[in-house]
ROLUM-613641 format. One record per residue (C-alpha): x, y, z; residue in one letter. Coordinates in steps of 0.05 Angstrom, whole numbers, padded with zeros to 5 digits, always signed. Each point is the difference from the previous one (the first is absolute). Layout:
# residues N
XYZA
...
# end
This chain:
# residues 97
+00000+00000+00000X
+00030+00061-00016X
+00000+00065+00041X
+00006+00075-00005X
+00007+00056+00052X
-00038+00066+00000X
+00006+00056+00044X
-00062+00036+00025X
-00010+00063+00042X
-00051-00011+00053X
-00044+00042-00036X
+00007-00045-00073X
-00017-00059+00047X
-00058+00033+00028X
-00024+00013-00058X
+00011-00071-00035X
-00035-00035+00060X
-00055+00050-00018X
-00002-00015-00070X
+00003-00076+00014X
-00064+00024+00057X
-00038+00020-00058X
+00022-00063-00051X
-00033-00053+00055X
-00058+00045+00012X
-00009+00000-00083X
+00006-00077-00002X
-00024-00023+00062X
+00024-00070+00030X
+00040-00015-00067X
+00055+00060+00018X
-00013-00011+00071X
+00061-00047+00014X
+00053+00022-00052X
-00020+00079+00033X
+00019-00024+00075X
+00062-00035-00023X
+00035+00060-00035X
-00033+00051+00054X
+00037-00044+00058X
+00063-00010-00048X
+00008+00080-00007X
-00017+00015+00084X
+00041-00060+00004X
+00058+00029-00024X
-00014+00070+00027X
-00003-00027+00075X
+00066-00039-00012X
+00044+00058-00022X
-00039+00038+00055X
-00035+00050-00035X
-00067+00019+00004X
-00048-00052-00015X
-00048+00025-00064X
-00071-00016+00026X
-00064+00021-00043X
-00023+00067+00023X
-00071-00019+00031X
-00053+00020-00028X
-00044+00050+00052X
-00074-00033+00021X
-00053+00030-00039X
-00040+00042+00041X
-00080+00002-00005X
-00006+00061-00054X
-00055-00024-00042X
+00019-00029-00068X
+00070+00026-00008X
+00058-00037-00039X
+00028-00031-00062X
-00058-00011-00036X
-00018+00067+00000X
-00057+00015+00044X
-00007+00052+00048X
-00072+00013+00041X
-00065-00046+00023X
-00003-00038-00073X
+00005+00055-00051X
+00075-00019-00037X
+00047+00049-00037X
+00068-00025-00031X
+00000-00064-00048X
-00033-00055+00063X
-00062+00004-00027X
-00027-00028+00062X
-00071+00006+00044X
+00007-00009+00078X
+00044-00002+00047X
+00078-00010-00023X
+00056+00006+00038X
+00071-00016-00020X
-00021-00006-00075X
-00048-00057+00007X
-00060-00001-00031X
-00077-00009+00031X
-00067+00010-00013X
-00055+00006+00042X
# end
């Protein structure tokens, strides 16, 4: 098997565990496994040259403000933006009621 070294700043790694965040939440179970390898090979190596570990930056609870996220909503079930949506969304999912 062969091998190859890169050098990351914390930040890059940050930023590559975030980008690996988003690949298993795209794919689901199928990405799940191959994501947590390579995000505990990269703090792997971070903790053993004693740097700071590169976590994901967590996300903040979403607070009870009506139908307000990604998909575009904002208000008791009247959408603007591209959602499209009826209801009560939060976090860019999509209801009816």
């Amino acid at each position: 098997m062969e091998s190859a070294s890169v050098t990351f700043t914390t930040n890059e790694a940050q930023v590559l565990i975030q980008l690996i965040d988003i690949a298993v939440k795209a794919q689901g179970l199928a990405a799940a496994e191959a994501g947590l390898v390579l995000t505990r090979k990269v703090q792997q190596a971070f903790s053993e040259s004693g740097a700071e570990v590169p976590t994901l930056n967590p996300q903040p609870a979403p607070q009870d403000q009506g139908n307000v996220g990604n998909s575009g909503c904002v208000g008791d079930g009247g959408c603007v933006g591209d959602g499209g949506c009826v209801g009560g969304s939060v976090g860019g999912g999509f209801t009816t009621s």
